[in-house]
C-alpha positions as CSV (number, residue, x, y, z in Angstrom):
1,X,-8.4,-3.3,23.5
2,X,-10.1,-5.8,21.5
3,X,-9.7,-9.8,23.1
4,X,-8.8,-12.1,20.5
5,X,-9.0,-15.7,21.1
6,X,-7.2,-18.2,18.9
7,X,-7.8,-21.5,17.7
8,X,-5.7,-22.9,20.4
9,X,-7.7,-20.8,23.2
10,X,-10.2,-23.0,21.7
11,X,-9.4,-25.8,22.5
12,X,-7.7,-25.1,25.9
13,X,-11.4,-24.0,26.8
14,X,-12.4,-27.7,25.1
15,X,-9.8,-29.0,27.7
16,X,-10.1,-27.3,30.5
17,X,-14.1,-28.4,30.4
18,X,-14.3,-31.3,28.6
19,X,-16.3,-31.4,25.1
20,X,-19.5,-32.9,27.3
21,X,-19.3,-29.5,29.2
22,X,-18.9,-27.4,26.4
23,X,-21.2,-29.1,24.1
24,X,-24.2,-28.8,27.0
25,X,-23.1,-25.3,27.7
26,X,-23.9,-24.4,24.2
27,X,-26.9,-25.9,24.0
28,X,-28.3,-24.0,26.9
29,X,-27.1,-20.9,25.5
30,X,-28.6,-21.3,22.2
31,X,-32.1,-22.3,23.7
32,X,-31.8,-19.1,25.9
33,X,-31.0,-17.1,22.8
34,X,-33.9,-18.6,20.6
35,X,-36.3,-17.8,23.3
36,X,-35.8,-14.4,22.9
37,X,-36.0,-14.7,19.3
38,X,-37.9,-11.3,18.6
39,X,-35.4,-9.5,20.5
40,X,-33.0,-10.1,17.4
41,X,-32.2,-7.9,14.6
42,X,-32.1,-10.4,11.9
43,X,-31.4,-10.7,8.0
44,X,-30.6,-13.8,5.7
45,X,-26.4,-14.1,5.6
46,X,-24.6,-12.1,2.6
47,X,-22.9,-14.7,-0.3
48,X,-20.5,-14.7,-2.4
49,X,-20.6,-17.7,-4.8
50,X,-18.6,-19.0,-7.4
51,X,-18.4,-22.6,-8.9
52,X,-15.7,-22.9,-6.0
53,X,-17.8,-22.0,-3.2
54,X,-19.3,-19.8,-1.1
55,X,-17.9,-16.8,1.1
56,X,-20.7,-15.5,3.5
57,X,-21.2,-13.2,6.2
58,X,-24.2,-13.7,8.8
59,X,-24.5,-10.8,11.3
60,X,-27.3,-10.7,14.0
61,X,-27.7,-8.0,16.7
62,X,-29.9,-7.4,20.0
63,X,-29.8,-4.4,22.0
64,X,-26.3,-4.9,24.1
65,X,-24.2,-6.6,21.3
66,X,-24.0,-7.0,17.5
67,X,-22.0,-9.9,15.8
68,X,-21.3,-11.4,12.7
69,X,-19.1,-14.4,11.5
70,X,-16.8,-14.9,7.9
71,X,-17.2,-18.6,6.8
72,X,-16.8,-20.4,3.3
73,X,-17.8,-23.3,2.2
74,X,-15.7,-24.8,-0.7
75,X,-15.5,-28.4,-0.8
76,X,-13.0,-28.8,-2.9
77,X,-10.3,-27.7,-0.3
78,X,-8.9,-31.0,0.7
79,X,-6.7,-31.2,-2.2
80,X,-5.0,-27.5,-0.5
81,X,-4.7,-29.1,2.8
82,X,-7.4,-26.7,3.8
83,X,-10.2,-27.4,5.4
84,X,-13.9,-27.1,3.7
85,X,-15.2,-24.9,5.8
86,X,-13.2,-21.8,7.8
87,X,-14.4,-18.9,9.9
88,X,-14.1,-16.0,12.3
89,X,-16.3,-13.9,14.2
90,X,-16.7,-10.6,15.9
91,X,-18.2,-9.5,18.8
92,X,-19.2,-5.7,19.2
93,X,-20.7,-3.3,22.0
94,X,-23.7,-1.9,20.6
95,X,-23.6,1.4,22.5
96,X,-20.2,2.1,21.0
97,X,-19.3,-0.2,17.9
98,X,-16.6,-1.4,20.0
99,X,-15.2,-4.9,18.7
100,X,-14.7,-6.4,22.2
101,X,-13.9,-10.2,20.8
102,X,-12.0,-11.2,17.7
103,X,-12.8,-15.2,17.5
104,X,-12.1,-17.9,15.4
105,X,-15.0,-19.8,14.6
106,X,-13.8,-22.9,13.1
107,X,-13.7,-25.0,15.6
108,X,-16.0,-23.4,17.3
109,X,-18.9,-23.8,14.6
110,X,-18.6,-27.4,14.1
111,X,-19.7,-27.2,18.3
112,X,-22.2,-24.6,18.0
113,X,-23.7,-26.7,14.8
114,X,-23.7,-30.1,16.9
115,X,-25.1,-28.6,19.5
116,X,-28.0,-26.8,17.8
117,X,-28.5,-30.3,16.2
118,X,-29.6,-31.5,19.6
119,X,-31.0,-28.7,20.6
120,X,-33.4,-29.7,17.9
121,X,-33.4,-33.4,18.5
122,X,-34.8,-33.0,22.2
123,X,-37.7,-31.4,20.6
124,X,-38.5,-33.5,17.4
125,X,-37.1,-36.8,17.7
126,X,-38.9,-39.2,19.3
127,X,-38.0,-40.1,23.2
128,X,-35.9,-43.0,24.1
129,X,-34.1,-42.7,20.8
130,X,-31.3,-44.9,20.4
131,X,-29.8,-45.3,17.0
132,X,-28.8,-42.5,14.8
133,X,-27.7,-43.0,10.7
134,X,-24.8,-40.5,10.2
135,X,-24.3,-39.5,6.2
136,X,-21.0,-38.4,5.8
137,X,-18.2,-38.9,8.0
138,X,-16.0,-35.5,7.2
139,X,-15.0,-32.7,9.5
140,X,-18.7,-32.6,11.5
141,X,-18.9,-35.8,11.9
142,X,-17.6,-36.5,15.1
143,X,-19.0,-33.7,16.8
144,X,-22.5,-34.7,15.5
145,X,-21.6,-38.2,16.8
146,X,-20.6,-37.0,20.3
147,X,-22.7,-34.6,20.6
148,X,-25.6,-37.4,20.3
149,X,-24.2,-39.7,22.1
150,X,-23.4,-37.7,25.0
151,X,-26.2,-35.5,25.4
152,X,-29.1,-37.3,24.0
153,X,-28.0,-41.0,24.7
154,X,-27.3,-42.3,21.5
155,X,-25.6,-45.5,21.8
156,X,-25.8,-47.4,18.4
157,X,-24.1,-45.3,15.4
158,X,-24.6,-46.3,11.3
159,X,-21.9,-44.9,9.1
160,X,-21.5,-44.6,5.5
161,X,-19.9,-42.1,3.6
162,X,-18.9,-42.5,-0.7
163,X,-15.2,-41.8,1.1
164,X,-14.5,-45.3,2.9
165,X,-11.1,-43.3,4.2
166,X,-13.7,-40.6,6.1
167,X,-15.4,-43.5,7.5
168,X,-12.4,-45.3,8.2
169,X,-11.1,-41.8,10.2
170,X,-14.4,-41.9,12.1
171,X,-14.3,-45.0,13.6
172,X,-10.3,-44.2,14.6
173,X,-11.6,-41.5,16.8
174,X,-15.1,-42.9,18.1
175,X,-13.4,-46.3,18.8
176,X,-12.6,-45.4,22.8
177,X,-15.9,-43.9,23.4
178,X,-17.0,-46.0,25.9
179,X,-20.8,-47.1,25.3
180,X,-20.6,-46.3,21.7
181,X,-21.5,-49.3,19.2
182,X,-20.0,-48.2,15.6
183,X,-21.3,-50.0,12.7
184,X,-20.3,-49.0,8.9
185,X,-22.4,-49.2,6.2
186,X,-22.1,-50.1,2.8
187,X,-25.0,-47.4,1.6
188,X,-27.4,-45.2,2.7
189,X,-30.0,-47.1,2.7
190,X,-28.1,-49.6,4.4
191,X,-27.2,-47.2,7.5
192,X,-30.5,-46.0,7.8
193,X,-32.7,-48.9,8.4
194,X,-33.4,-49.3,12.4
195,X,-31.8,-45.6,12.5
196,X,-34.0,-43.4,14.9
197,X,-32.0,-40.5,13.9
198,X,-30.4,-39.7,10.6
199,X,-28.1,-37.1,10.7
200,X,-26.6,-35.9,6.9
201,X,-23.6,-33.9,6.9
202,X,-22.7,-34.3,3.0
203,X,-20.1,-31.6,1.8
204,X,-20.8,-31.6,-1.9
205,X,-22.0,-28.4,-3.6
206,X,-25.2,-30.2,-5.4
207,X,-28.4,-31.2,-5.2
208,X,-28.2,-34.3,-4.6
209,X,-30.6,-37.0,-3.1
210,X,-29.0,-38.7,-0.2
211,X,-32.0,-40.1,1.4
212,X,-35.0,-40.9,-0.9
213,X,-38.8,-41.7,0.4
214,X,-38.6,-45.1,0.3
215,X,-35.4,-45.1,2.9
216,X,-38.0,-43.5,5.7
217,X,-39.7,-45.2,8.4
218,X,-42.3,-44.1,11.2
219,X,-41.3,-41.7,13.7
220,X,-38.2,-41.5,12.1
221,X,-36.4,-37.5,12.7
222,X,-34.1,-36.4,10.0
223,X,-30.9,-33.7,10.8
224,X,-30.4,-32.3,7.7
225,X,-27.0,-30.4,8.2
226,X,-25.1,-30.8,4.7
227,X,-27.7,-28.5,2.7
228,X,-26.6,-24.9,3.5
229,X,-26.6,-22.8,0.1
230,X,-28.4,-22.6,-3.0
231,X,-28.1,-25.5,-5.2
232,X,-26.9,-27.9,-2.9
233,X,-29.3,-30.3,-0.9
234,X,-29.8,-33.6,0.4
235,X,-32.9,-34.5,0.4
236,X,-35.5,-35.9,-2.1
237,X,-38.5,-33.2,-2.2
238,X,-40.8,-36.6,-1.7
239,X,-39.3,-36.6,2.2
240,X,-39.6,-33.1,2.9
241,X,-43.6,-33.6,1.0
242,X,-43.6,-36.5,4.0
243,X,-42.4,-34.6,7.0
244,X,-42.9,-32.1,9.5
245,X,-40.3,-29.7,8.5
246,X,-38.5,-27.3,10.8
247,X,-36.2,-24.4,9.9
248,X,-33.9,-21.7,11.9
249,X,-34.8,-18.6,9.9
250,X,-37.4,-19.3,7.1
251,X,-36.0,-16.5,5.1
252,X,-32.8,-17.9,4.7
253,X,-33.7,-21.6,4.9
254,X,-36.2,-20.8,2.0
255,X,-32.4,-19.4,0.0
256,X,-30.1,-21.8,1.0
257,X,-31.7,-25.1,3.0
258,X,-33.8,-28.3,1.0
259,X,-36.7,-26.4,1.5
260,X,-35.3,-24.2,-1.8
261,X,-36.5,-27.1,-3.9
262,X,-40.0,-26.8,-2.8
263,X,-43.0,-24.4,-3.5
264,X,-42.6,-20.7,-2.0
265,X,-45.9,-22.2,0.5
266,X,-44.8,-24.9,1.4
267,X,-44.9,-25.1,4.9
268,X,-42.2,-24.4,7.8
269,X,-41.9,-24.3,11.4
270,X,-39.2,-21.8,12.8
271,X,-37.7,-23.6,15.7
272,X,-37.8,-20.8,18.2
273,X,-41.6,-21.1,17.8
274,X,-41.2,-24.7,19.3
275,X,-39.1,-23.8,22.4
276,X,-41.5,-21.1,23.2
277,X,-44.7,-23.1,23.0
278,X,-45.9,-20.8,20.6
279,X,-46.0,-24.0,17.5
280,X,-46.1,-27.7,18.1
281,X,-43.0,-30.1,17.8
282,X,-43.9,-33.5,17.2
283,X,-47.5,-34.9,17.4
284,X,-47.2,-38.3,17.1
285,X,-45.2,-41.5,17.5
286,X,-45.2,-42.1,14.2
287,X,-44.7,-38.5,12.5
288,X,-41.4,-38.2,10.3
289,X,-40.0,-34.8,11.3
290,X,-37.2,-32.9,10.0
291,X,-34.8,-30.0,10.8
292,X,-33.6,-28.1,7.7
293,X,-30.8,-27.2,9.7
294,X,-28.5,-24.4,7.3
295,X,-26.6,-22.6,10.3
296,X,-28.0,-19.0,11.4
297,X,-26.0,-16.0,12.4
298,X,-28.0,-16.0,16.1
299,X,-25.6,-19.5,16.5
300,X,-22.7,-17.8,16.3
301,X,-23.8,-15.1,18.8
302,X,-24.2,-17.3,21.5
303,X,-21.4,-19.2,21.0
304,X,-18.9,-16.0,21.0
305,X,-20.6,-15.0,23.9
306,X,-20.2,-18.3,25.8
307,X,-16.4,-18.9,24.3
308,X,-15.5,-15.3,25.5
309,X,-17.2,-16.1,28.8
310,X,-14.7,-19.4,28.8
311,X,-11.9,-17.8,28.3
312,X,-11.8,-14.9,30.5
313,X,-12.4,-17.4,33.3
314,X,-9.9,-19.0,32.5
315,X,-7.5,-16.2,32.0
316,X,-7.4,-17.0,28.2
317,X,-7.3,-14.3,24.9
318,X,-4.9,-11.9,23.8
319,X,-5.7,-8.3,24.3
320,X,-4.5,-6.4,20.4
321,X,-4.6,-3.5,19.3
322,X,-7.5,-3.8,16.7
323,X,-8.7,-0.3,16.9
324,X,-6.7,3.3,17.4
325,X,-5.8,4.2,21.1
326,X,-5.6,8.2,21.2
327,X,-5.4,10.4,23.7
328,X,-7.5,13.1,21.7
329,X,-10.5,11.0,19.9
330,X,-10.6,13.4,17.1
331,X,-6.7,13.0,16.2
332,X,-7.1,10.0,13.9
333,X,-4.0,11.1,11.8
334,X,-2.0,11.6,15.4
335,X,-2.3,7.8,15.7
336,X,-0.1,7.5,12.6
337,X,2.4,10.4,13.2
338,X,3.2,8.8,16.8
339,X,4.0,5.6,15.9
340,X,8.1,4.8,15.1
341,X,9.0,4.5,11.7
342,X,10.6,1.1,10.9
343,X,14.4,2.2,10.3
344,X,13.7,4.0,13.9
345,X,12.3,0.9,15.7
346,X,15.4,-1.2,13.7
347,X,18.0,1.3,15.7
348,X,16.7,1.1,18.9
349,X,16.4,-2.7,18.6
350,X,20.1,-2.5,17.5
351,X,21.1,-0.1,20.2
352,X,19.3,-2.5,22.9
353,X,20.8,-5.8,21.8
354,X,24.1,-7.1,23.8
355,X,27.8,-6.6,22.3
356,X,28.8,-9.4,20.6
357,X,31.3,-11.8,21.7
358,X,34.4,-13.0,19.7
C-alpha cells in the first residue's frame, strides 16, 4: 500500500506541532540533506511552458529513495479561484520502485521554501539582523514572514506589494504575532531602506526589475524567491554585478533563476558548498550577498521525508491502493479479472441495504 497524505494531514501535522516546530524541523532536514549533496542523483527540473505558465517536474534520488514533485506556476490563476502555484509529490523505495508516499505539496512547499530561505539567511545575512523588506505579499508571504521572524529574530517587517489588497491580507494575519512591528510601504524603494533583509516573492511571469542598484546598501542580504523560470526575474543585472551570489543547483539556477540574465561565467556559489565549509559565505560586514533561491527538487525530498515522518507519528495518511495487489506477481491481467464489475458491486450494495419502510 502506498500512504497518501492530504492537504488536511498537512495541516493537522502544522497543528499538532505548531508552524515554529515544523518550520525548524525543516530546516534541519534540509541542512542535513545539503550536506550530503554528492550523494544525490541530480538533474535540472522538466518544463512545460506556455504563455500561461509553467508545469514542471523536479525529481532527485540517493541510494534508499527517489522522489519527484508536480508543480505549476501560472500567475494568472486568481481569476479561477485557484491558487498560483499547486503541487504533489512522490516518494519511492529505490530497491523496488515502490511509491511508499503520495503527498500534496502545496502547502507543504511554501514551508519547505521558507525554510530553505533561512536556511540560507543563517549563512549570508549579516548577524543580529533585525529588519527584513518583504516584495510581494501573495501566497509565500507569510510563511517568509514567520519563518524570519521566528527562527532568525526578525522583528521589524516593510511591506509593499503593486496589490494594496495582498498587503492589506498580510497585515490581517501577521497583526497577533506578538513582537512583530508591521510597516507598509508605498514602494520598493520605500520598504527597503533600513531593511537588513529583503526578501522578493513577486508572482509575475517577467523580467522585471524589482529592486534596482541604487535601492542597495552595505551588508545588505537579498532572498530572491519570485525568479523561478526562464523569463521571469527580479532583479536588475547591476545587483547581481554587486553581490555575492548564491544558488541551489547552478544548472538549473543558470535556466530558470536571475542569474539567466547574466554571462554563462558569471560567477555562483552552490549553497551546499557553504554548509560544508568547502566555499565561503559572507566575508565582510559590508558585502551585499544574494541567494538566487528557484526551488530544487532535493527540497522536496526532505520535506516528504520529514511530512511522512509527521504523520505516521501521529497516526496520520491513508493507506490506497495506488499499485496492483496480486497474489501471483506475474498475473497483471488477474488484477483486472478479479475485481467486481459495477452492475455486480450495484447488486450486492442493493442486496445489503435494509427493507424499506412505508
Amino acid at each position: 500500500m502506498t500512504t497518501l497524505l492530504t492537504t488536511h494531514d498537512i495541516a493537522r501535522i502544522v497543528a499538532a506541532h505548531g508552524l515554529p516546530e515544523v518550520l525548524r524541523r525543516l530546516v534541519a532536514a534540509l541542512e542535513a540533506d545539503f550536506r550530503r549533496w554528492p550523494e544525490f542523483d541530480k538533474v535540472a527540473r522538466v518544463a512545460s511552458h506556455t504563455c500561461q505558465g509553467v508545469i514542471e517536474l523536479m525529481p532527485v534520488a540517493d541510494a534508499s529513495h527517489y522522489s519527484f514533485k508536480y508543480v505549476n506556476g501560472h500567475p494568472g490563476n486568481g481569476r479561477f479561484g485557484l491558487p498560483t502555484v499547486m503541487a504533489f509529490g512522490v516518494l519511492a523505495d529505490v530497491a523496488t520502485g515502490k511509491p511508499v508516499l503520495l503527498s500534496e505539496l502545496t502547502l507543504t512547499t511554501a514551508m519547505r521554501t521558507a525554510a530553505t530561505s533561512v536556511m540560507a539567511a543563517r549563512l549570508l545575512a549579516r548577524p543580529g539582523s533585525r529588519t527584513m523588506a518583504l516584495i510581494g505579499n501573495g501566497a509565500q508571504s507569510e510563511f517568509q514572514a514567520l519563518a524570519f521572524h521566528q527562527l532568525m529574530g526578525i522583528d521589524t517587517l516593510r511591506l509593499y506589494d503593486v496589490d494594496g489588497a495582498a498587503t492589506a491580507k498580510l497585515l490581517r494575519h501577521l497583526r497577533a504575532v506578538s513582537g512583530l512591528r508591521l510597516v507598509a510601504c508605498r514602494s520598493t524603494a520605500e520598504a527597503l531602506q533600513g531593511a537588513d533583509i529583503v526578501t522578493t516573492v513577486t508572482a509575475d511571469k517577467r523580467n522585471a526589475t524589482i529592486v534596482t542598484p541604487e535601492m542597495l546598501a552595505p551588508g545588505m542580504h537579498l532572498n530572491a524567491v519570485g525568479g523561478d523560470c526562464p523569463g521571469k526575474t527580479e532583479m536588475h543585472p547591476g545587483v547581481l554585478q554587486a553581490a555575492h551570489v548564491f544558488v541551489e543547483y547552478e544548472p538549473q539556477s543558470r535556466i530558470e533563476g536571475d542569474v539567466q540574465q547574466m554571462p554563462a561565467d558569471f560567477p555562483v556559489t552552490e549553497l551546499w558548498r557553504v554548509l560544508t565549509g568547502q566555499a565561503a559565505g559572507r566575508t565582510s560586514e559590508a558585502e551585499v550577498t544574494m541567494f538566487d533561491s528557484v526551488g530544487f527538487a532535493l527540497e522536496d525530498f526532505a520535506a516528504l521525508r520529514l511530512m511522512g515522518a509527521l504523520a505516521a507519528g501521529l497516526g496520520l495518511g491513508q493507506d490506497i491502493d495506488l499499485i496492483p495487489d496480486m497474489a501471483d506477481p506475474k498475473d497483471l491481467f488477474g488484477a483486472l479479472t478479479a475485481a467486481p464489475s459495477v452492475q455486480g458491486a450495484q447488486k450486492a450494495e442493493r442486496a445489503q441495504a435494509p427493507p424499506c419502510r412505508v
